[in-house]
DSSP file (Angstrom, degrees, kcal/mol; ACC not computed):
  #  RESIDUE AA STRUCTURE BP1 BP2  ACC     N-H-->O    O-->H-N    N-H-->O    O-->H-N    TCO  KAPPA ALPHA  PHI   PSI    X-CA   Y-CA   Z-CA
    1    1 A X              0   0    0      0, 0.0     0, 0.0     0, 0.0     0, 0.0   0.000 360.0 360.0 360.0 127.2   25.2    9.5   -2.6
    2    2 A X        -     0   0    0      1,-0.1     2,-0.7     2,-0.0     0, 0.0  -0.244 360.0-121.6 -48.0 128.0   22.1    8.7   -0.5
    3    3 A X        -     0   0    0      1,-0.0     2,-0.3     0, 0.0    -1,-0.1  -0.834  21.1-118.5 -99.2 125.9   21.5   10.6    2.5
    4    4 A X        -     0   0    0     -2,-0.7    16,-0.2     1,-0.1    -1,-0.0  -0.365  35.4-106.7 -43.5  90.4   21.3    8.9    5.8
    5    5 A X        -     0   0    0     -2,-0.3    15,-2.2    14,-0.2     2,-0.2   0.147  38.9-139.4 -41.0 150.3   17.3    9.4    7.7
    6    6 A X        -     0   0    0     13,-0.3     2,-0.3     2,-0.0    13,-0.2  -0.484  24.7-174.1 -94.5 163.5   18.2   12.1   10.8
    7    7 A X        -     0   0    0     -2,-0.2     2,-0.5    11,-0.2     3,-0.0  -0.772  28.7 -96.3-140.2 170.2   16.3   11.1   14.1
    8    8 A X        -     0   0    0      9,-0.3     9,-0.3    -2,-0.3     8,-0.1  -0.870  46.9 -88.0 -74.3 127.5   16.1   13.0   17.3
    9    9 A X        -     0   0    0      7,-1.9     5,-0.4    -2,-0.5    15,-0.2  -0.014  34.7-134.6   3.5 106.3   18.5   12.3   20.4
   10   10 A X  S    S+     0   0    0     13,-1.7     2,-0.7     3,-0.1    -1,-0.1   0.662  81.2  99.9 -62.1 -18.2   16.9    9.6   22.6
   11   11 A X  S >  S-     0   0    0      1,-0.1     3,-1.8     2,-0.1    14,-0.0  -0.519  95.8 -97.9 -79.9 143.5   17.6   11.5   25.7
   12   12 A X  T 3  S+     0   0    0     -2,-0.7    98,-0.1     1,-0.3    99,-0.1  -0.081  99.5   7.2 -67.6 145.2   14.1   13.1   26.3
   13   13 A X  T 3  S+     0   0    0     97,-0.8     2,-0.5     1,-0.2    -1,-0.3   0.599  85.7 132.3  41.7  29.5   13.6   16.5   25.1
   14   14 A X    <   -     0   0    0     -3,-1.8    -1,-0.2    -5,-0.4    11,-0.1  -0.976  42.7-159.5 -86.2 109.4   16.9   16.8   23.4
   15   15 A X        +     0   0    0     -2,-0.5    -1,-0.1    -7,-0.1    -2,-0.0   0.637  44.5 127.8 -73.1 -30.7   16.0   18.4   19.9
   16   16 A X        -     0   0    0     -8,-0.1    -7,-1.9     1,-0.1     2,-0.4  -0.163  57.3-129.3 -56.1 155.8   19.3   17.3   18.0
   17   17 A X        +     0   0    0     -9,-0.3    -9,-0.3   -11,-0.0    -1,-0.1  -0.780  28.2 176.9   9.7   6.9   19.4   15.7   15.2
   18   18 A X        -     0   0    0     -2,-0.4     2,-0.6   -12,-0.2   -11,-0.2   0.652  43.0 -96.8-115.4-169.5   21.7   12.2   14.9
   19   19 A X    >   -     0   0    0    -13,-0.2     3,-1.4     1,-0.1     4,-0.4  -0.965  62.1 -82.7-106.7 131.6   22.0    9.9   11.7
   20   20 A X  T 3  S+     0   0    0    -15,-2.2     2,-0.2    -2,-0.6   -13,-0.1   0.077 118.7  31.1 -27.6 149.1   19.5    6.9   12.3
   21   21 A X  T 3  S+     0   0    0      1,-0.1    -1,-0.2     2,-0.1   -14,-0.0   0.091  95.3  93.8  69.3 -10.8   21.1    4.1   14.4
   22   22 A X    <   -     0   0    0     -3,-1.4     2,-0.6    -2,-0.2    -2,-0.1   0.990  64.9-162.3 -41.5 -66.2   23.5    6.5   16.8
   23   23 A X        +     0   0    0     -4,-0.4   -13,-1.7   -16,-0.0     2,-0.4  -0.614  50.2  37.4 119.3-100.6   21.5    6.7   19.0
   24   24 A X  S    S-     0   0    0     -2,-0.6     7,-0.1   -15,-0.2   -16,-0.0  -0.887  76.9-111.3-114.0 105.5   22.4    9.8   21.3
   25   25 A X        -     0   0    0     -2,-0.4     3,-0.2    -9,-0.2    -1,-0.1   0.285  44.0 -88.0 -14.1 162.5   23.9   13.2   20.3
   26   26 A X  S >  S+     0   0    0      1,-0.2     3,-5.3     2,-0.2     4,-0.5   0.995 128.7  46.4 -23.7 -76.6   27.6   14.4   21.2
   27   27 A X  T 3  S+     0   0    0      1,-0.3     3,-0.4     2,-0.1    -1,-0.2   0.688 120.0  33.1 -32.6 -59.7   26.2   15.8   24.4
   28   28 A X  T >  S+     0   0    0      1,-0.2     3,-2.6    -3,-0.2    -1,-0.3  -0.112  90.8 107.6-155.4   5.2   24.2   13.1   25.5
   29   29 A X  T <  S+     0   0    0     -3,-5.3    -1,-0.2     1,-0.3    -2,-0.1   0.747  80.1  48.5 -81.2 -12.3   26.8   10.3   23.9
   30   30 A X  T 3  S+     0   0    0     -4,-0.5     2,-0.6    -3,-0.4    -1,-0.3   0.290  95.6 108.4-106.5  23.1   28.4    8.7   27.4
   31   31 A X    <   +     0   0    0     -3,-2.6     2,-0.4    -7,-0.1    -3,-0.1  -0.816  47.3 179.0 -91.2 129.1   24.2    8.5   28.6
   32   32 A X    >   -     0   0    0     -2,-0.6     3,-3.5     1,-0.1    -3,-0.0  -0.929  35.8 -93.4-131.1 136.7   23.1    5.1   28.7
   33   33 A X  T 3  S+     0   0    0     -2,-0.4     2,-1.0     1,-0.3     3,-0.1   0.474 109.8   7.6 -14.8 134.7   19.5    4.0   29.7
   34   34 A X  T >  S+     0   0    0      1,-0.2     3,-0.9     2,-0.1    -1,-0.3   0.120  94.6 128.0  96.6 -52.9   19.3    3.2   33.2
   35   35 A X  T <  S+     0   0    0     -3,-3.5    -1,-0.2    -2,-1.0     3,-0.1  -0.212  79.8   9.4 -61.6 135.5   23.0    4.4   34.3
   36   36 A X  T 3  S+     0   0    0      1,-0.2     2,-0.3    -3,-0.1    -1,-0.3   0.939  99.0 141.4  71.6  58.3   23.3    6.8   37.3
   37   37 A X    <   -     0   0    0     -3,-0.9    -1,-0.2    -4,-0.1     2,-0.1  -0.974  48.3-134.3 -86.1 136.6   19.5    6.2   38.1
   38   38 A X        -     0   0    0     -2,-0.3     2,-0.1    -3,-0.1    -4,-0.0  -0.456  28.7-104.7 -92.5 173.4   18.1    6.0   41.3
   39   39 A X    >>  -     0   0    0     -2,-0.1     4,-1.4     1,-0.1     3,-0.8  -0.453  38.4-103.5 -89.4 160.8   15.5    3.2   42.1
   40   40 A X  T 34>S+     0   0    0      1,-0.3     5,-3.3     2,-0.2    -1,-0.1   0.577 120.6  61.0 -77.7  -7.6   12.0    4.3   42.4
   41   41 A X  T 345S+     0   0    0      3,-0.2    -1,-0.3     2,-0.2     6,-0.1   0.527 109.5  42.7 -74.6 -19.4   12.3    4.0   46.3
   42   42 A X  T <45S+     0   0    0     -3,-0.8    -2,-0.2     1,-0.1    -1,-0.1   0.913 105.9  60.2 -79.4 -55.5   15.0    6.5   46.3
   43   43 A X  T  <5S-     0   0    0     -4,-1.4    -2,-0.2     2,-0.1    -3,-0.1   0.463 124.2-103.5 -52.8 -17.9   13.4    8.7   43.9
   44   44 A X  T   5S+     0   0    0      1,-0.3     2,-0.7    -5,-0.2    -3,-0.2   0.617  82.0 128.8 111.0  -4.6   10.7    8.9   46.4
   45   45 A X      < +     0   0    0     -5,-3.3    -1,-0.3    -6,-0.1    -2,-0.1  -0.922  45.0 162.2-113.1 111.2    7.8    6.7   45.2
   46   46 A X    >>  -     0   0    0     -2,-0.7     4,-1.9    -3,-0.1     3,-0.6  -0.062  62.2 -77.1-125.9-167.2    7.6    4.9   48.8
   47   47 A X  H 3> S+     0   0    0      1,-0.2     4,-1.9     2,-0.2     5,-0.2   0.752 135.7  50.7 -84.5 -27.4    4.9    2.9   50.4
   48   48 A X  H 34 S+     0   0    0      2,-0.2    -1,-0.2     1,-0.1    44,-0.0   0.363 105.9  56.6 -89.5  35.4    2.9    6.4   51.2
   49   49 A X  H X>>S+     0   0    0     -3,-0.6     3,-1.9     3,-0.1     4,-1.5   0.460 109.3  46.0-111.0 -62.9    3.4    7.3   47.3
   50   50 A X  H 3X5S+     0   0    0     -4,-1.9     4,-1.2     1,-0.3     3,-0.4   0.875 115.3  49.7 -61.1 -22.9    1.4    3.6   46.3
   51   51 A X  H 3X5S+     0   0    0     -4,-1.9     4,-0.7     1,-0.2    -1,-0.3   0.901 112.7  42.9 -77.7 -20.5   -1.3    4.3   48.8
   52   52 A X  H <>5S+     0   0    0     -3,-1.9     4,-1.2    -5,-0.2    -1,-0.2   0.531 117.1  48.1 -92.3   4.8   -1.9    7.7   47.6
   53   53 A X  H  X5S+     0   0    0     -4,-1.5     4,-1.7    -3,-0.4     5,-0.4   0.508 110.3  50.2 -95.7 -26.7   -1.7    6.5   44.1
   54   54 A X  H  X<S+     0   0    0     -4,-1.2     4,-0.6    -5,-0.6    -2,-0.2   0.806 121.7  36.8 -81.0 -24.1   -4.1    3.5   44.6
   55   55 A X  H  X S+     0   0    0     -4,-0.7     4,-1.3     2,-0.1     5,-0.2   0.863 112.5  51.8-105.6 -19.0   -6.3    5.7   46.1
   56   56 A X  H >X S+     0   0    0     -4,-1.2     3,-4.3     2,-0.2     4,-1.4   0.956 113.8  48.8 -45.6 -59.1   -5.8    8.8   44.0
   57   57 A X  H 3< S+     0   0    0     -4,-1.7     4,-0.2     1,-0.3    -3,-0.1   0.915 106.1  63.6 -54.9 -50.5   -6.5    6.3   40.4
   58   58 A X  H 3< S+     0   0    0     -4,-0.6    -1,-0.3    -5,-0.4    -2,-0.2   0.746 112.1  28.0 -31.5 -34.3   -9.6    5.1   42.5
   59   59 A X  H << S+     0   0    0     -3,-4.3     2,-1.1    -4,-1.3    -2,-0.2   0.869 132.7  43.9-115.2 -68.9  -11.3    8.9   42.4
   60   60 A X     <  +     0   0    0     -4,-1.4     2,-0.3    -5,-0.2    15,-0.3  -0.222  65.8 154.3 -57.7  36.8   -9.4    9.4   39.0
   61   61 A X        +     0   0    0     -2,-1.1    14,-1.1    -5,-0.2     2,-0.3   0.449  59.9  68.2 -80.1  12.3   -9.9    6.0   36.9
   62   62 A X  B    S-A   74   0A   0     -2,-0.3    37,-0.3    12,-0.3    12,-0.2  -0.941  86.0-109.1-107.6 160.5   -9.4    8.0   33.4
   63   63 A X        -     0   0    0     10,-1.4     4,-0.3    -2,-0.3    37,-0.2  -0.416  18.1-153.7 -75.5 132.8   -6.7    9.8   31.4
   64   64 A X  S >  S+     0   0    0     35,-2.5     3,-0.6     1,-0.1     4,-0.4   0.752  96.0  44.3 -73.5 -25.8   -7.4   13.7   31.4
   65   65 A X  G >  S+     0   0    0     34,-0.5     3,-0.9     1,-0.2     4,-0.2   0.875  91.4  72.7 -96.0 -14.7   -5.4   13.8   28.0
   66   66 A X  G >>>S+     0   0    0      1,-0.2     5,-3.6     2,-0.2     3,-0.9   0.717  90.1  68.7 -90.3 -16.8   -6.8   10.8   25.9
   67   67 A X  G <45S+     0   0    0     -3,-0.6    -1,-0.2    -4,-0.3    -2,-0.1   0.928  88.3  63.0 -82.2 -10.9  -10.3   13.1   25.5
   68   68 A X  G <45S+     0   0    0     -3,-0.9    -1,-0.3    -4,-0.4    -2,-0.2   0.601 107.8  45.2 -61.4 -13.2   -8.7   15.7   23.2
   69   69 A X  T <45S-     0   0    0     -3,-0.9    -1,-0.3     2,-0.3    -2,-0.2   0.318 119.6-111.6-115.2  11.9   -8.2   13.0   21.0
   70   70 A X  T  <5S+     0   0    0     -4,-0.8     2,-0.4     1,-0.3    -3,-0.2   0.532  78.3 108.0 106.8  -6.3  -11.4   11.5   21.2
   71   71 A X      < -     0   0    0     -5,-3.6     2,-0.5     2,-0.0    -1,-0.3  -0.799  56.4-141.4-120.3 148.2  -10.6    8.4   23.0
   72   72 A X        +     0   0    0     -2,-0.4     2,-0.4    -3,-0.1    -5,-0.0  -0.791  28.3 168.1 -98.8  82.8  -11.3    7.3   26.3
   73   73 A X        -     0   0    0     -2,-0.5   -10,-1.4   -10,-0.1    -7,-0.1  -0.751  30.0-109.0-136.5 118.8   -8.6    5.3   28.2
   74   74 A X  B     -A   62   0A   0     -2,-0.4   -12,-0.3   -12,-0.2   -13,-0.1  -0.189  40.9 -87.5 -67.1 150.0   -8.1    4.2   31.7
   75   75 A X        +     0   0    0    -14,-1.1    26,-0.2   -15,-0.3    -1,-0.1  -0.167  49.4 149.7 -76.5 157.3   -5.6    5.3   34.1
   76   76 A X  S    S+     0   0    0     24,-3.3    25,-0.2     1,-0.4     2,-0.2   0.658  71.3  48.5-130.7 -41.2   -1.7    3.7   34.4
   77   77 A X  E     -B  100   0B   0     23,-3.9    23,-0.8    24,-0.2    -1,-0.4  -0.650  62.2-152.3-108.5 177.7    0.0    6.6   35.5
   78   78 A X  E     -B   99   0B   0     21,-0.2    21,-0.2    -2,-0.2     2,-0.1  -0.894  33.0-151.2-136.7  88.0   -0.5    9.2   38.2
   79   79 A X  E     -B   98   0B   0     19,-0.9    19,-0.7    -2,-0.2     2,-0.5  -0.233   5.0-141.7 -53.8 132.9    1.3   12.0   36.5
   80   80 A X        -     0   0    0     17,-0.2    17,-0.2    -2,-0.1     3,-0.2  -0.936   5.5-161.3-111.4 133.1    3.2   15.1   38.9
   81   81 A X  S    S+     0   0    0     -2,-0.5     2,-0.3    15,-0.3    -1,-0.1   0.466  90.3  42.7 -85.7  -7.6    2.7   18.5   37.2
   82   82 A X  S    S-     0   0    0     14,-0.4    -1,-0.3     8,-0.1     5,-0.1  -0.894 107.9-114.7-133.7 108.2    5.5   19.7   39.2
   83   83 A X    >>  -     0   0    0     -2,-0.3     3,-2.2    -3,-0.2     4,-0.7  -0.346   9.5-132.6-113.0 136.0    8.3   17.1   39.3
   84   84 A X  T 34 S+     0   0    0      1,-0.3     6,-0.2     2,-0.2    -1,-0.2   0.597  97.7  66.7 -32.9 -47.1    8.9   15.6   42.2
   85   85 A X  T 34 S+     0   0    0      1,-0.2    -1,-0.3     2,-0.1     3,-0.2   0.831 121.2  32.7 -62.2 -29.0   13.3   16.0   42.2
   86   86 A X  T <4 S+     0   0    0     -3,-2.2     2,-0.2     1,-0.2    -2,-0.2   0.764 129.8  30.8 -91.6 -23.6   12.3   19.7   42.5
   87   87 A X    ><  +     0   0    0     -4,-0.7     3,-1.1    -5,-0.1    -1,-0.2  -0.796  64.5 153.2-141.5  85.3    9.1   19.9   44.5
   88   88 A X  G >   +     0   0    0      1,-0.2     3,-0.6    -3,-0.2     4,-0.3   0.694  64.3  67.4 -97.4   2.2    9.1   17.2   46.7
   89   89 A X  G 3  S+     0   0    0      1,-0.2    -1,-0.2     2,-0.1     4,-0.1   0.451 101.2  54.0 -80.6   4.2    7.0   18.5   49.4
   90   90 A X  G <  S+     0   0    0     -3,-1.1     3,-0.4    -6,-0.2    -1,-0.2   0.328  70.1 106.0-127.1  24.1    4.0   18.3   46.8
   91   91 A X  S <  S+     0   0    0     -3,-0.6    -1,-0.1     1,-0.2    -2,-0.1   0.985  92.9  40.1 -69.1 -57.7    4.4   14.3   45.8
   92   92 A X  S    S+     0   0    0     -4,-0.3     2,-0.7     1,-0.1    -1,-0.2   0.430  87.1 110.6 -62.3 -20.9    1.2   14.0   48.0
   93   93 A X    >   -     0   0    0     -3,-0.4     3,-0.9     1,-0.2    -1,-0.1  -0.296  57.7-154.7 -80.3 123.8   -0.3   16.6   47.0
   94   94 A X  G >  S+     0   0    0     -2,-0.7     3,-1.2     1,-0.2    -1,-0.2   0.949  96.0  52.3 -57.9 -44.0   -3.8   15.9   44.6
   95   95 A X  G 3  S+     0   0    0      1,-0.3    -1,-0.2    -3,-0.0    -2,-0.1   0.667 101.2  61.9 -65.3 -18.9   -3.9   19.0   42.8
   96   96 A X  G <  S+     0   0    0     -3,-0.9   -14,-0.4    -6,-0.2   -15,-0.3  -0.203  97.9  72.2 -93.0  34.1   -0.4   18.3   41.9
   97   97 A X    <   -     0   0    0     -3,-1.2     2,-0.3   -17,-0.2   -17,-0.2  -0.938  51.4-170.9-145.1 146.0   -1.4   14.9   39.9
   98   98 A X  E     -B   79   0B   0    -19,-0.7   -19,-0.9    -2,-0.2     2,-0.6  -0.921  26.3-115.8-126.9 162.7   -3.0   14.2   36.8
   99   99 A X  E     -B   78   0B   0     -2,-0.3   -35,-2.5   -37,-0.3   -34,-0.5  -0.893  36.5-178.8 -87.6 115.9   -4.2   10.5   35.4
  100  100 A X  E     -B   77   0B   0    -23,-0.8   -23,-3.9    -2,-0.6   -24,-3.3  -0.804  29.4-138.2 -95.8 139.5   -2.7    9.4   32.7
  101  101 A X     >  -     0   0    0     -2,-0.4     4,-0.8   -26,-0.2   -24,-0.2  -0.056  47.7 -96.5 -77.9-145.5   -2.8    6.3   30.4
  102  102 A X  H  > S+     0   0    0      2,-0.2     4,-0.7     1,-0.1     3,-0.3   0.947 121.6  44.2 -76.6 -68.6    0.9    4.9   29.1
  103  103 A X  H >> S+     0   0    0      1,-0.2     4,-2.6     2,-0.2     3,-0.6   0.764 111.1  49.3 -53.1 -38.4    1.0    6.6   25.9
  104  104 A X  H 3> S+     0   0    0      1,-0.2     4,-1.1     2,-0.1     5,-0.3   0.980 113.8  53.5 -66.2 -48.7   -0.3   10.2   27.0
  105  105 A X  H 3X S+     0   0    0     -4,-0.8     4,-0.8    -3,-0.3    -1,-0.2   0.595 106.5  44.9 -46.0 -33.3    2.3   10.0   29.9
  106  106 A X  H <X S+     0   0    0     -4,-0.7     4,-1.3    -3,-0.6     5,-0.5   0.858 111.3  55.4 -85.8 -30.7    5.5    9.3   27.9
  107  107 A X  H  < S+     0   0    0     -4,-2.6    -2,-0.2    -5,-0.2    -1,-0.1   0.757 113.0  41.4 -54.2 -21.7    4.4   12.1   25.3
  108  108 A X  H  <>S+     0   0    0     -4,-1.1     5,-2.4     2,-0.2     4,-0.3   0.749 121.6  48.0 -86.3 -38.1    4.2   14.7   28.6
  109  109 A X  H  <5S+     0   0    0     -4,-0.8    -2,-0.2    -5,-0.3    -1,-0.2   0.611 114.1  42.4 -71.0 -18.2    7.7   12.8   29.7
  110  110 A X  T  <5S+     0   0    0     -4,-1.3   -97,-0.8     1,-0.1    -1,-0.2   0.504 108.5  54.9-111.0 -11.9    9.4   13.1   26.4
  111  111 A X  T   5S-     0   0    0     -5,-0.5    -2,-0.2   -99,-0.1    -1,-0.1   0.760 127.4-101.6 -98.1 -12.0    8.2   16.9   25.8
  112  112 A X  T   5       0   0    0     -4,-0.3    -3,-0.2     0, 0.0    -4,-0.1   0.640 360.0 360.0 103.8  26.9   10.1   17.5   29.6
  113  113 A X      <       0   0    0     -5,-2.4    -4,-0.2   -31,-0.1    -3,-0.1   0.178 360.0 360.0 -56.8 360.0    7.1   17.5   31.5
């Protein structure tokens, strides 16, 4: 009998295992995208978050990760090295941002970064 491809758990940084098309582990089985999330104005990202992001990407206009692979890519996100639901006194803070393009950003988001 054919064995069924494994994937990992969609909720980010969850390591299990599932059978292709599931979806989400046990744990993680009553999460769906979207649910119980606050809007990004709740979350914090306010009108002094977009000025300090328009002007941070202005002084930053490439991704820090994209040269370790050789490529050069302009910035999309404004990454926090210290995440904001914990450390919210440092959303402003510059030394506490990186620039990111899309793709380097979900790989740092999906590893729980």
């Amino acid at each position: 009998m054919p064995r069924r491809c494994q994937q990992p758990c969609k909720t980010a940084g969850c390591p299990t295992l599932i059978s292709a098309g599931t979806g989400y582990c046990d744990r993680h089985q009553d999460q769906k995208p979207g649910e119980n999330r606050l809007n990004a104005n709740q979350r914090g990202y306010d009108y002094q978050w977009l000025k300090f992001r328009k002007a941070y990407v202005l002084k930053h206009p490439l991704c820090v990760d994209c040269p370790a692979s050789g490529r050069i890519t302009a910035t999309e996100e404004v990454h926090h090295i210290a995440k904001v639901a914990q450390h919210p006194e440092l959303k402003l803070v510059e030394s506490n941002c990186m620039s990111l393009c899309k793709s380097c950003h979900s790989n740092r988001t999906n590893r729980g970064e």
